[in-house]
Backbone bond lengths (Angstrom), bond angles and torsions (degrees), N, CA, C in turn:
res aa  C-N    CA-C-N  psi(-1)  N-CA   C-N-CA  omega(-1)  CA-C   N-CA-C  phi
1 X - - - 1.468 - - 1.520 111.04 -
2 X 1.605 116.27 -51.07 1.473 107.22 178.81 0.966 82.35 -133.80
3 X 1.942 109.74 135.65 1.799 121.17 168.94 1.223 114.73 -116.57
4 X 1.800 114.35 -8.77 1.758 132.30 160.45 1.247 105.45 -33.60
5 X 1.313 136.13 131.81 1.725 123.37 151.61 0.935 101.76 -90.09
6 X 1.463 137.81 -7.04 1.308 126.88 165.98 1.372 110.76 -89.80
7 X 0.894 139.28 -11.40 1.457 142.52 171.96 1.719 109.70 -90.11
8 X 1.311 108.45 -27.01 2.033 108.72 177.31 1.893 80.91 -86.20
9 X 1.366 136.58 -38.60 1.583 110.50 -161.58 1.435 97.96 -64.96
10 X 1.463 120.70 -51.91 1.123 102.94 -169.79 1.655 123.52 -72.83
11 X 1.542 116.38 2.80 1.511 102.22 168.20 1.511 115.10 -102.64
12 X 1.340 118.79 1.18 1.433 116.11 151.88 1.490 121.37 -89.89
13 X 1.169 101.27 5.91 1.769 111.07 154.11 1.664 101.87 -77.17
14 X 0.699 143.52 -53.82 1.534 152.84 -97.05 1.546 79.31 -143.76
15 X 0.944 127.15 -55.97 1.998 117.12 -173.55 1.548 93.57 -78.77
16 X 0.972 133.80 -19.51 1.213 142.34 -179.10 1.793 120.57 -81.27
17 X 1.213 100.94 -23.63 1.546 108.38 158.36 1.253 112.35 -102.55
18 X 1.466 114.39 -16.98 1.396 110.59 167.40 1.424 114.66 -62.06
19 X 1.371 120.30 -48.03 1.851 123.82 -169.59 1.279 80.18 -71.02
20 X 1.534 152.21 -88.42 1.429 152.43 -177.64 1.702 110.00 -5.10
21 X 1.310 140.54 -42.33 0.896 151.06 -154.79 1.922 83.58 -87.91
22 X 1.479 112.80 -79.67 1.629 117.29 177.13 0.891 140.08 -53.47
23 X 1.759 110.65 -17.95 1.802 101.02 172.28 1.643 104.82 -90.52
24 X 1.129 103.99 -38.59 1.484 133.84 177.46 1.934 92.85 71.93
25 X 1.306 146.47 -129.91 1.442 115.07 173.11 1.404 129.68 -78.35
26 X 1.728 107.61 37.21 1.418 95.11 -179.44 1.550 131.27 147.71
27 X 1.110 149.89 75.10 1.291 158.69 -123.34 1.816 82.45 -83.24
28 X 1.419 114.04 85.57 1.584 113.23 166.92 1.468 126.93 -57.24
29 X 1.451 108.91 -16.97 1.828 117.56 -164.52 1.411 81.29 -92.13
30 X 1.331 129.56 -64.51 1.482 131.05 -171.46 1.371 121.62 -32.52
31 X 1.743 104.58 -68.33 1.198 116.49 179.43 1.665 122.45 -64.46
32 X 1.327 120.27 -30.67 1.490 126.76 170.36 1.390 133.79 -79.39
33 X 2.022 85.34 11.42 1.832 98.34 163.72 1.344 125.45 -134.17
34 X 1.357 104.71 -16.75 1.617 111.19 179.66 2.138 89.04 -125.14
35 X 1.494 81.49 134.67 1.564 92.25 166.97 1.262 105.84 -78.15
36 X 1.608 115.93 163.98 1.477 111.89 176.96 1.651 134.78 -73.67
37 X 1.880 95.00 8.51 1.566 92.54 178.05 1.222 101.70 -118.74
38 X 1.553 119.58 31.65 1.287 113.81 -179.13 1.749 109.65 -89.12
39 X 1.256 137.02 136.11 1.479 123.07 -170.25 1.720 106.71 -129.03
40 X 1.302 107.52 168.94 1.335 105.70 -130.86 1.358 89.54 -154.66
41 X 1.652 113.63 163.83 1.578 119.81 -176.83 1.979 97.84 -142.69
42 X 1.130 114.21 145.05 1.519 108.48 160.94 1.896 102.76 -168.78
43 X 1.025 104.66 163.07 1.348 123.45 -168.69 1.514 119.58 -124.39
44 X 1.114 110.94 137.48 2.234 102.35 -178.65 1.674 101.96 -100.99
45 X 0.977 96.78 132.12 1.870 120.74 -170.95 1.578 104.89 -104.59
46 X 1.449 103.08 120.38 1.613 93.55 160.99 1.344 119.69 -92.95
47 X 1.232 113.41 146.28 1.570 126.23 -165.35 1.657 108.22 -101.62
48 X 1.292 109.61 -9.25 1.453 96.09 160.35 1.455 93.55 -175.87
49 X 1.656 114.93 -172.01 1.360 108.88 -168.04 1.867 116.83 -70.46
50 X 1.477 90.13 153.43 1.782 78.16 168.29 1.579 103.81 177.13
51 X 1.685 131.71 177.75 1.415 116.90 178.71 1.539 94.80 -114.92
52 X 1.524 102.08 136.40 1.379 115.67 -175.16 1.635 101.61 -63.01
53 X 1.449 87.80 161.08 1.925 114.96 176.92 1.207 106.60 -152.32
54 X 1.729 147.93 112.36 0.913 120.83 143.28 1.443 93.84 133.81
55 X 0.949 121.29 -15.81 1.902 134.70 -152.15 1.829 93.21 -94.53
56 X 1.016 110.69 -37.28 1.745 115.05 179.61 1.816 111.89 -57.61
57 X 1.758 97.69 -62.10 1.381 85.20 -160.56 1.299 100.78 -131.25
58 X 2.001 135.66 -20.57 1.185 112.58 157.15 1.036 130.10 -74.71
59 X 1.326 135.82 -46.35 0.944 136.25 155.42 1.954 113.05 11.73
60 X 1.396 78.84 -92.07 1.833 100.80 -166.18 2.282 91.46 -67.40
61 X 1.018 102.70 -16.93 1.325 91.54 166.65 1.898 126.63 -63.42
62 X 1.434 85.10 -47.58 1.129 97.47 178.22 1.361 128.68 -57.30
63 X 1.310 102.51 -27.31 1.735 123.13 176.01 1.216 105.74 -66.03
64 X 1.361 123.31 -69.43 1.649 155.91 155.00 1.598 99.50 5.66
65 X 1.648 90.58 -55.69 1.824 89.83 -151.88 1.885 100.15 -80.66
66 X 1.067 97.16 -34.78 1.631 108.81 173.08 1.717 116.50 -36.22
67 X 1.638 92.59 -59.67 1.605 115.90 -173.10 1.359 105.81 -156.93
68 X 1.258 129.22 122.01 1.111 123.51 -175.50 1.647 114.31 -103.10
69 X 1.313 109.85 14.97 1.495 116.29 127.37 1.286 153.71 -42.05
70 X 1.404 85.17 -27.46 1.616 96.94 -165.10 1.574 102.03 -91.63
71 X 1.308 131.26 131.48 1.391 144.03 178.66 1.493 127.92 -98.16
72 X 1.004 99.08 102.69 1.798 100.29 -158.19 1.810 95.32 -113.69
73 X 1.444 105.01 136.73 1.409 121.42 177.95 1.414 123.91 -119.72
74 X 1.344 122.67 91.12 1.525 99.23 -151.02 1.945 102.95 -78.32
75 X 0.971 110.88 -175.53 1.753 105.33 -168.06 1.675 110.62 -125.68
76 X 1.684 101.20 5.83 1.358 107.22 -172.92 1.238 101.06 -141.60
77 X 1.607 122.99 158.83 1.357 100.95 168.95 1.539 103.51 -112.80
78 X 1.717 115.75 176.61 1.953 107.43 -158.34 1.669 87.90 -72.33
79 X 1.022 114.91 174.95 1.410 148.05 177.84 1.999 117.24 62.73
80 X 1.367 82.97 17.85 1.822 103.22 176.99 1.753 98.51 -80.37
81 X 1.543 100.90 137.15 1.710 101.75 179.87 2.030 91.19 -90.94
82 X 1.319 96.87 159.13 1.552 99.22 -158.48 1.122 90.58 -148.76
83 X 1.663 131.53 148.61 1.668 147.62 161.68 1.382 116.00 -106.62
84 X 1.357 99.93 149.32 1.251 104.07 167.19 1.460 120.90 -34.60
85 X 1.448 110.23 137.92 1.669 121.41 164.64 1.505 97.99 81.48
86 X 1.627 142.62 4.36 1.546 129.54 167.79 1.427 94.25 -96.83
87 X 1.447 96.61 160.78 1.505 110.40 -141.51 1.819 77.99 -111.19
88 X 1.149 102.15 167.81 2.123 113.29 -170.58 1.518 102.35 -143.71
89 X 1.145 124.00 -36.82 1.090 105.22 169.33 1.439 114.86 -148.66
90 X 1.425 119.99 156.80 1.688 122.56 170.39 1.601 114.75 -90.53
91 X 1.255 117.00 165.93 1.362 112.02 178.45 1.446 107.66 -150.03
92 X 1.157 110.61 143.00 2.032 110.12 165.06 1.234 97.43 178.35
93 X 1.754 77.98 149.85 1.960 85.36 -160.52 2.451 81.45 171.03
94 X 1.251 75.48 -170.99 2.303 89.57 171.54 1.092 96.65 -54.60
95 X 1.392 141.61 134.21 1.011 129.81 91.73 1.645 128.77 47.75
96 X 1.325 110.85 -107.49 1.187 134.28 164.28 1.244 131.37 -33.43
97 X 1.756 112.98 -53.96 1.390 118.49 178.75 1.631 111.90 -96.86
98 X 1.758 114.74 14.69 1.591 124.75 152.04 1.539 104.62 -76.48
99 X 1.231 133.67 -38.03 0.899 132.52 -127.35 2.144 83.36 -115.20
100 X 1.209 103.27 -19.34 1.661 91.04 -163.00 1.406 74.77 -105.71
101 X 1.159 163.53 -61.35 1.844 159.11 -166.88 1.817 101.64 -54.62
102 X 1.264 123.01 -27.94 1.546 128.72 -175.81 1.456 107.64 -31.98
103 X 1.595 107.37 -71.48 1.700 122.92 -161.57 1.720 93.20 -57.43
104 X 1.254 115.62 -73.70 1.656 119.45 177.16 1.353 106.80 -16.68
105 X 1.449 116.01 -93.37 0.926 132.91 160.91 1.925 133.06 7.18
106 X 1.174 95.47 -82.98 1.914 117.08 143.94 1.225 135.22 -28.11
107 X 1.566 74.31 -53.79 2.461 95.07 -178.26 1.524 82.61 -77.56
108 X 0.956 157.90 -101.45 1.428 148.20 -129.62 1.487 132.96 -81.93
109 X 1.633 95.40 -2.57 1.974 108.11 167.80 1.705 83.88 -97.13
110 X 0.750 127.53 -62.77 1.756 116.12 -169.60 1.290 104.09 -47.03
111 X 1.239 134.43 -59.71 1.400 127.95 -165.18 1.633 88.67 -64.84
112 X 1.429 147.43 -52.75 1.369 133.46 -139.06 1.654 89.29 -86.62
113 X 1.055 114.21 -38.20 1.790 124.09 -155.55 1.862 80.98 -63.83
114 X 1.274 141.92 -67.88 1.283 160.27 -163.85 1.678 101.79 -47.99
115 X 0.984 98.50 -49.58 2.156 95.91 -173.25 1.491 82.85 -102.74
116 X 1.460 152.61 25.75 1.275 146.20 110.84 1.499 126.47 -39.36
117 X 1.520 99.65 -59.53 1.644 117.65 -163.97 1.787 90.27 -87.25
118 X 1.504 133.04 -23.18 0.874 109.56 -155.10 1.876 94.88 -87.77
119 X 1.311 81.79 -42.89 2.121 82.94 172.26 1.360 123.92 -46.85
120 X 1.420 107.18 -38.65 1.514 113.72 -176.32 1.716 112.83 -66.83
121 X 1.066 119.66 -36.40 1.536 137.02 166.17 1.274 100.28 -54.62
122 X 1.585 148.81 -61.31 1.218 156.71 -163.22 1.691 98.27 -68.51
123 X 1.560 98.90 -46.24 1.502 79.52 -171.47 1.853 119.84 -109.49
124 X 1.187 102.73 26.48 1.535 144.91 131.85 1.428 118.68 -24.46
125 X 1.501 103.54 -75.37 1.219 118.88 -172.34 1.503 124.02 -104.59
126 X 1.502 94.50 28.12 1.341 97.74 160.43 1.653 117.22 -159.42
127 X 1.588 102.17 44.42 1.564 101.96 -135.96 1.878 80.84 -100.28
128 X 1.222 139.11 -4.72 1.452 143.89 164.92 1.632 106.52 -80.54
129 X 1.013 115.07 4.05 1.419 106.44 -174.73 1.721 115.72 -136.62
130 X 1.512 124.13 131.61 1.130 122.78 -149.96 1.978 98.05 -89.17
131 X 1.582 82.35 98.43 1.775 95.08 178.97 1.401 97.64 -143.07
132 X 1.143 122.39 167.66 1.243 133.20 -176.83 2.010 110.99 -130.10
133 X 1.375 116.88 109.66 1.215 120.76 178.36 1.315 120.49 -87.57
134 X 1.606 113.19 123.32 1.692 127.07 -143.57 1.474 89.79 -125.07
135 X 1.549 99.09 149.78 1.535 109.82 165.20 1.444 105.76 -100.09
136 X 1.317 107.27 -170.37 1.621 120.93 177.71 1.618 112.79 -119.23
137 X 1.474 105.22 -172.88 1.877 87.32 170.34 1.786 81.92 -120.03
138 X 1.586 129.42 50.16 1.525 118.36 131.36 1.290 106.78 -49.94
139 X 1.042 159.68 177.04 1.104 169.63 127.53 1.288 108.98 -173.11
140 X 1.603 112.50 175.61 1.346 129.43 -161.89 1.601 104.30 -100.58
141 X 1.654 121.82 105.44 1.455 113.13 -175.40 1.519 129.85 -36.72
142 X 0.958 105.62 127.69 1.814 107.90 177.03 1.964 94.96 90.98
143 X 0.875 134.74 7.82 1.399 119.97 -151.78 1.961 96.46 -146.65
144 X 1.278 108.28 27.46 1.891 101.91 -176.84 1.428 100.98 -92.66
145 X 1.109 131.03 -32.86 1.280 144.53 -165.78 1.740 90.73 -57.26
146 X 1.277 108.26 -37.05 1.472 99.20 -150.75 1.676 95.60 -126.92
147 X 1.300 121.28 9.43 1.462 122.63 152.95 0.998 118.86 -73.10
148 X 1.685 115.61 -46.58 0.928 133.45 -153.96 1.538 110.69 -89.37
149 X 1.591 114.76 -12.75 1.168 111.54 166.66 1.664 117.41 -80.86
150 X 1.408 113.92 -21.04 1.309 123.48 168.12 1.324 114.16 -54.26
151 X 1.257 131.32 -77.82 1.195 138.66 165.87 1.506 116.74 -5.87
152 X 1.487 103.73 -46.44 1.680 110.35 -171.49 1.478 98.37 -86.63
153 X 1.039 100.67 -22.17 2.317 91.53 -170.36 1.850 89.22 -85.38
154 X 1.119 122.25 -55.11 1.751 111.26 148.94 1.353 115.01 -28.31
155 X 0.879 154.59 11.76 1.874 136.88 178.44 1.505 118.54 74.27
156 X 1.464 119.68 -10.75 1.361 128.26 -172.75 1.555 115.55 -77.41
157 X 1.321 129.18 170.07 1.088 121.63 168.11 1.845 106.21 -132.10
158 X 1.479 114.88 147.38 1.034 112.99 171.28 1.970 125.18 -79.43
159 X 1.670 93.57 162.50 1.612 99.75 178.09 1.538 87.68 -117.79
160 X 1.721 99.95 -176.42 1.407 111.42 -157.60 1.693 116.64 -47.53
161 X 1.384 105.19 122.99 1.438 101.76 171.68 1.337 127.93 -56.26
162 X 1.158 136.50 -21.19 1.448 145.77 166.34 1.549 121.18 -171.45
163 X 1.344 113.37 164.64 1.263 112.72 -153.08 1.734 111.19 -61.42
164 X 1.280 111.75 -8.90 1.676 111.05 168.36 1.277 115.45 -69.97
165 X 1.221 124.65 -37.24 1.682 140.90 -168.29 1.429 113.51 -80.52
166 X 1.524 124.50 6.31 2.001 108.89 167.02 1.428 76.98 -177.79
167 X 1.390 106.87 151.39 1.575 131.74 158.14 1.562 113.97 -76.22
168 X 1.200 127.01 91.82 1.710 126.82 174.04 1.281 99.91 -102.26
169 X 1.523 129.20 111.02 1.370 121.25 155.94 1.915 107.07 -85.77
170 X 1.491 86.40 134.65 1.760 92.87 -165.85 1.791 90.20 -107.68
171 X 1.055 117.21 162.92 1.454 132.88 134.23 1.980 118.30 18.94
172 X 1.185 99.40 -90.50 1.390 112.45 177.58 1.752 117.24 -59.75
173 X 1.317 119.36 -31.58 1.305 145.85 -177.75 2.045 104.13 -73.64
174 X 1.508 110.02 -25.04 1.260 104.87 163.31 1.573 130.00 -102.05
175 X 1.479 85.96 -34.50 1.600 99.24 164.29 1.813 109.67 -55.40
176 X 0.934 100.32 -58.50 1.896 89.69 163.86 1.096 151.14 -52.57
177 X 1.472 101.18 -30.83 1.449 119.44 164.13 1.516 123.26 -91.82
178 X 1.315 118.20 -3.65 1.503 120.20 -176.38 1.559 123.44 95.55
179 X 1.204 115.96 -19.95 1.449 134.58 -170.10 1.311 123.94 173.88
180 X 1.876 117.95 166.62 1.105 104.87 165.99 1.501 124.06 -54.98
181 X 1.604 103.69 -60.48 1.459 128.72 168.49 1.422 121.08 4.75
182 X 1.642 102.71 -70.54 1.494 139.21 170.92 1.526 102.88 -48.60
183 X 1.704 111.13 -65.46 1.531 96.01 -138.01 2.021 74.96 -68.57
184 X 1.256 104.92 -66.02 1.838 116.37 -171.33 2.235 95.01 -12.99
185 X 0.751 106.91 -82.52 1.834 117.25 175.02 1.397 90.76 -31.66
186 X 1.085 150.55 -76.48 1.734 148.29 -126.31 1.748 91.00 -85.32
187 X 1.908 121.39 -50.55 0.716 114.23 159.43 1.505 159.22 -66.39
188 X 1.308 108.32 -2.90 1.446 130.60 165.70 1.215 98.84 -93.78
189 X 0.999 147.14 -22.09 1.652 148.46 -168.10 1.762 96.12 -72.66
190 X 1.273 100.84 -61.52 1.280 117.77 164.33 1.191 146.92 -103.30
191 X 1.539 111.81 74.02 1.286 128.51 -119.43 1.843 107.44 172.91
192 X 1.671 100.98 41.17 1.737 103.06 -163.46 1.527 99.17 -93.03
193 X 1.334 137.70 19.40 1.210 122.85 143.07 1.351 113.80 -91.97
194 X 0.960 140.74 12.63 1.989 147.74 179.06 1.470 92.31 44.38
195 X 1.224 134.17 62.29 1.904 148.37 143.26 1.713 103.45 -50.65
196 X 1.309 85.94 112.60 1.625 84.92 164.90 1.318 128.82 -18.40
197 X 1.108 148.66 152.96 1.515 139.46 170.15 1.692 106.30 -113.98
198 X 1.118 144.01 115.00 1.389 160.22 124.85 1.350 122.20 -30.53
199 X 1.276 130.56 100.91 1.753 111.35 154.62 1.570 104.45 -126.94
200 X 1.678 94.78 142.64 1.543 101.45 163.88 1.445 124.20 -70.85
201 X 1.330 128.78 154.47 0.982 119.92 -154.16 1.437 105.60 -154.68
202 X 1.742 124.51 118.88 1.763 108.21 -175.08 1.429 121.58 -123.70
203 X 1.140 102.17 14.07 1.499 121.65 -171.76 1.588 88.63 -133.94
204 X 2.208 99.93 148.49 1.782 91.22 171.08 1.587 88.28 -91.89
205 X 0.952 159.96 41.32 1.619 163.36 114.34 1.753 99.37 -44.55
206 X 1.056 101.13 -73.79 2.051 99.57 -168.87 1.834 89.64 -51.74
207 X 1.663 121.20 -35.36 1.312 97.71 -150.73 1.638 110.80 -75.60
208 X 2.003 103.49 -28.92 1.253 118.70 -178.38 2.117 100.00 -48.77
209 X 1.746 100.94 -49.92 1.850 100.83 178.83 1.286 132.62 -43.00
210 X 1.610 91.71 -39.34 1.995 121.19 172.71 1.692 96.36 -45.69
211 X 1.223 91.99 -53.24 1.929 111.93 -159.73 1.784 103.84 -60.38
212 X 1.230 102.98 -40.07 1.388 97.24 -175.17 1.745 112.76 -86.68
213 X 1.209 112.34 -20.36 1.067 127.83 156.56 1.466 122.73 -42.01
214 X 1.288 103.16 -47.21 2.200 116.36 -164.57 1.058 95.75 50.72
215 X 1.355 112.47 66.77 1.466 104.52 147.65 1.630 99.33 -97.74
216 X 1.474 109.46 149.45 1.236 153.37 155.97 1.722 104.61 -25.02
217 X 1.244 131.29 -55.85 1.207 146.54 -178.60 1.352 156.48 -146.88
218 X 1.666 116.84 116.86 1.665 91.29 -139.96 1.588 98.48 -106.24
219 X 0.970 138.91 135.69 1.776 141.91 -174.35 1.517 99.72 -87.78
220 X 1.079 134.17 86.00 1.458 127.19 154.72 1.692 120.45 -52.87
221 X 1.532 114.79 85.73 1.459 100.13 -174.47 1.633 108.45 -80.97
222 X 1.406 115.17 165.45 1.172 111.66 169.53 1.466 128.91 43.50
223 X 1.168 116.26 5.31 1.945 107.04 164.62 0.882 104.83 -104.81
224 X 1.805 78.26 171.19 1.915 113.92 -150.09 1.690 96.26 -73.02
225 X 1.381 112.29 158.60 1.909 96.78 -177.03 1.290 103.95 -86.89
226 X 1.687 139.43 22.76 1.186 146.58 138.29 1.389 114.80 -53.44
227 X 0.838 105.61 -73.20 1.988 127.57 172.14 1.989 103.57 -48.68
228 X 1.499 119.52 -53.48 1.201 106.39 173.34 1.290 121.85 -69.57
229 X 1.300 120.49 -17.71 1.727 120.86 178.05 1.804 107.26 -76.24
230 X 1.345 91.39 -35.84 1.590 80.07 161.40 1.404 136.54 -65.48
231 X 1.424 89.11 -42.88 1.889 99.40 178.90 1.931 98.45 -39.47
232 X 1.297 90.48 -56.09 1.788 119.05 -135.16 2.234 77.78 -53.93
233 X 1.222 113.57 -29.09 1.817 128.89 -171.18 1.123 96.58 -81.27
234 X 1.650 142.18 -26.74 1.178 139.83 -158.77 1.782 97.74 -97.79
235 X 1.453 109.98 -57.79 1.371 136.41 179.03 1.671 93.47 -41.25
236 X 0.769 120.77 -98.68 1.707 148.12 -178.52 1.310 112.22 82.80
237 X 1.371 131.05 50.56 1.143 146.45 -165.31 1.478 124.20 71.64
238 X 1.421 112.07 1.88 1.451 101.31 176.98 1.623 118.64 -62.79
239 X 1.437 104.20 -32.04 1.792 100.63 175.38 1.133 97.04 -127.00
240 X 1.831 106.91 163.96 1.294 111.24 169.65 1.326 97.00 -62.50
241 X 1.800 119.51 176.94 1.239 133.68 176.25 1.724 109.02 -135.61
242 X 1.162 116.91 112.18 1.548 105.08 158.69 1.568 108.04 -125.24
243 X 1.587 81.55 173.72 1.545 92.51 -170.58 1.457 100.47 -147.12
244 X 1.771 105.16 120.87 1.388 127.56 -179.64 1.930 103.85 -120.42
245 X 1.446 99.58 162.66 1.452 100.83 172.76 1.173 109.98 110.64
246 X 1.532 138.07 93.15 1.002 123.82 -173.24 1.462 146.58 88.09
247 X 1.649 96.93 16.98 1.545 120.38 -153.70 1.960 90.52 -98.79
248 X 1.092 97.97 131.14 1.377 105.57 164.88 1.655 126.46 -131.32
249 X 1.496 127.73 -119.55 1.369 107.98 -178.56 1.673 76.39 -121.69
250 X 1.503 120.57 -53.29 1.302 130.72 -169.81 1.990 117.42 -45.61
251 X 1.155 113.76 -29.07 1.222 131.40 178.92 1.837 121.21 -112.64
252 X 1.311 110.14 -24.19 1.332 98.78 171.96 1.350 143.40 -53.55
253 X 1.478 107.24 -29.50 1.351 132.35 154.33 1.713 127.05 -49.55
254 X 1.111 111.99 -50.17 1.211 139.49 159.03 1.799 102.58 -48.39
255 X 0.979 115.68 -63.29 1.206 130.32 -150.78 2.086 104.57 -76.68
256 X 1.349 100.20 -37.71 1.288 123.68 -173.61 2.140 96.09 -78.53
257 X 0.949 121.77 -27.62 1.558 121.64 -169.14 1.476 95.83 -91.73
258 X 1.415 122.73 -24.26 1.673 117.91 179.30 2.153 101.99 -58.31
259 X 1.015 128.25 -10.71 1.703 143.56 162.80 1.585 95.38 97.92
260 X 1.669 125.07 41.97 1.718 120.76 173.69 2.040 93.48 -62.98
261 X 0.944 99.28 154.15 1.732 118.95 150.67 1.746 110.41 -59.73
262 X 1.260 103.85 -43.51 1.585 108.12 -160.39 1.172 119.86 -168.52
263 X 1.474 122.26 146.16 1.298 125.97 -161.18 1.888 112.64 -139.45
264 X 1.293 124.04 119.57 1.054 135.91 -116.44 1.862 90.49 -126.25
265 X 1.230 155.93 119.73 1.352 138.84 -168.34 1.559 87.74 176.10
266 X 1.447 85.20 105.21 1.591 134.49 144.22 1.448 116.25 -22.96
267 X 1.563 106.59 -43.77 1.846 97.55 -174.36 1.201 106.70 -63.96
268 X 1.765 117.01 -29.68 1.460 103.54 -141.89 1.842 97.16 -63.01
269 X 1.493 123.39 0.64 1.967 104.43 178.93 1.821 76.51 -127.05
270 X 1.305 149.65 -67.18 1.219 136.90 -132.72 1.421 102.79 -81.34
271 X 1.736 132.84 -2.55 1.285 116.97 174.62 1.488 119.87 -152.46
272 X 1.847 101.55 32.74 1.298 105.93 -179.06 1.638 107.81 -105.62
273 X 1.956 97.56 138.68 1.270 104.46 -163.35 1.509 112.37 -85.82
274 X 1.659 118.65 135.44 1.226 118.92 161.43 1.020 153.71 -2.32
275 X 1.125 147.05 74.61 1.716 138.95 -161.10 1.603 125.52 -78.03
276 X 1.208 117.81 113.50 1.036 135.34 -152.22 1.892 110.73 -53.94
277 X 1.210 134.49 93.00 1.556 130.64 171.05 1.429 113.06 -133.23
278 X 1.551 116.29 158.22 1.453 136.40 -144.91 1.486 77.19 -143.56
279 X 1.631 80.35 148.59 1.376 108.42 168.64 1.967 99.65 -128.56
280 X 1.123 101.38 121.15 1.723 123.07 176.11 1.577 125.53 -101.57
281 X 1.049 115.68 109.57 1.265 114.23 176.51 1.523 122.25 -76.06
282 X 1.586 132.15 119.15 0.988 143.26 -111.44 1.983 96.18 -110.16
C-alpha cells in the first residue's frame, strides 16, 4: 500500500497524534491492571462480510507506533472479500499497550475496510463494461493518503490527489473567468508542464465550448444519462468523458452504458459506512 519511507514517516507521525489524541496522559484502566511485563495475544474478527483496507500495514502500524514490541501478522491481505467470524489479523506484544492501540487501531480499519467494500460494490456493477471507477478529493481531513488507498484495494481508481496534481476547471472557476474559452486560455498560459486540462461541464452547449477548447477532458457534472449519451455522440472520442454528480449504486450502471470513459463519485470516502470488526483478546 505505501512503499514511500517518506510517506510511512509521515503516517507514523500522524497515527502517532492519533494514539496522542486517545490516551491523552495515559490509559489509567489499562495500566492499573496489567503491569508492563505482562504479555498478551489478541486477534481482529470480522463481524460480517466486507473487503479489507488497512489490515496489511496500518493496522500493525498502529500497534508499532504504540510499542514496537508488539508483533502483529495480518492473515489477509487489503482488498481480500472476507465473512463474518475469519480472523485478519494476529497480535502479541504487553498487555497494556494491545489494549491502549485497540480503539485507533479499529477506528481506522473500519473506516478504510468500509470505502473498500463500498468501491468494490460500485465497481461490481459495472465491472463488464469499459469504465473506470474514480474517487474525489471529499475525503476525510488528514486521512486521503489512506482513503485513497482503500478505494484501490476496492477495485477503484483514484483522481487528482490535490489541487497541485490535475487542472479541473469546476463551475465557479468559469463563472469568474467569463467562460470556458477564457478560463481553458488563462490556464494553459499558466500551465508550463502541458497537464491535461479538465472542465466541468452541465450543458452540451458548455460541452460543445470544452470541444472548441481541446481540452483533454470533459466532466459532465450532474446530467441525466440521456443528456450524457448524447454528449458521449457529440464528443466522439475527441476527449475523455467523465461523469460525476449524482452517482449511486442504483444508477451507476445506467450511467456507465451511456459510453463515459469514467465515473467520478464522492460517496465512495464521504459516505461509506463502517464495517463492523473486533479486536479479541486471545
Amino acid at each position: 500500500m505505501f512503499k514511500n519511507n517518506g510517506l510511512e514517516r509521515g503516517l507514523r507521525e500522524a497515527i502517532a497524534s492519533f494514539l496522542d489524541e486517545d490516551l491523552g496522559r495515559g490509559d489509567i484502566t489499562g495500566e492499573a491492571i496489567f503491569p508492563a511485563t505482562q504479555q498478551g495475544s489478541a486477534v481482529f474478527i470480522a463481524k460480517e462480510t466486507m473487503v479489507t483496507a488497512g489490515i496489511e500495514q496500518i493496522a500493525p502500524l498502529v500497534f508499532t507506533c504504540r510499542n514496537p514490541e508488539i508483533a502483529a501478522q495480518p492473515l489477509v491481505a487489503d482488498g481480500t472479500r472476507v465473512d463474518n467470524g475469519d480472523l485478519l489479523l494476529r497480535l502479541t506484544g504487553p498487555t497494556r499497550d494491545l489494549l491502549a492501540a485497540e480503539r485507533v487501531a479499529l477506528n481506522l480499519c473500519q473506516r478504510l475496510c468500509g470505502i473498500a467494500t463500498l468501491t468494490a460494490r460500485f465497481v461490481e456493477q459495472v465491472q463488464d463494461l469499459p469504465v473506470v471507477i474514480l474517487d474525489t478529493r471529499k475525503t476525510t481531513p488528514g486521512l486521503r493518503t489512506l482513503e485513497r488507498a482503500a478505494v484501490r484495494a476496492g477495485g477503484g481508481h483514484n483522481h487528482r490527489f490535490n489541487l497541485n496534481d490535475g487542472i479541473l476547471i469546476k463551475d465557479n472557476h468559469i463563472a469568474a473567468a467569463g467562460s470556458i474559452l477564457r478560463a481553458v486560455a488563462k490556464v494553459r498560459a499558466g500551465n508550463p508542464n502541458r497537464l491535461p486540462v479538465e472542465v466541468e461541464c452541465e450543458t452540451l452547449a458548455q460541452v460543445e465550448e470544452a470541444l472548441a477548447a481541446q481540452v483533454e477532458i470533459i466532466m459532465l457534472d450532474n446530467m441525466a444519462p440521456a443528456m450524457m449519451a448524447q454528449a458521449v455522440q457529440r464528443v466522439r472520442g475527441r476527449a475523455l468523458l467523465e461523469a460525476s454528480g449524482g452517482v449511486n449504486l442504483e444508477n451507476v450502471r445506467r450511467i456507465a452504458e451511456t459510453g463515459v470513459d469514467r465515473i467520478s463519485i464522492g460517496a465512495l470516502t464521504h459516505s461509506a459506512p463502517a464495517r463492523d470488526i473486533s479486536m479479541e483478546m486471545v
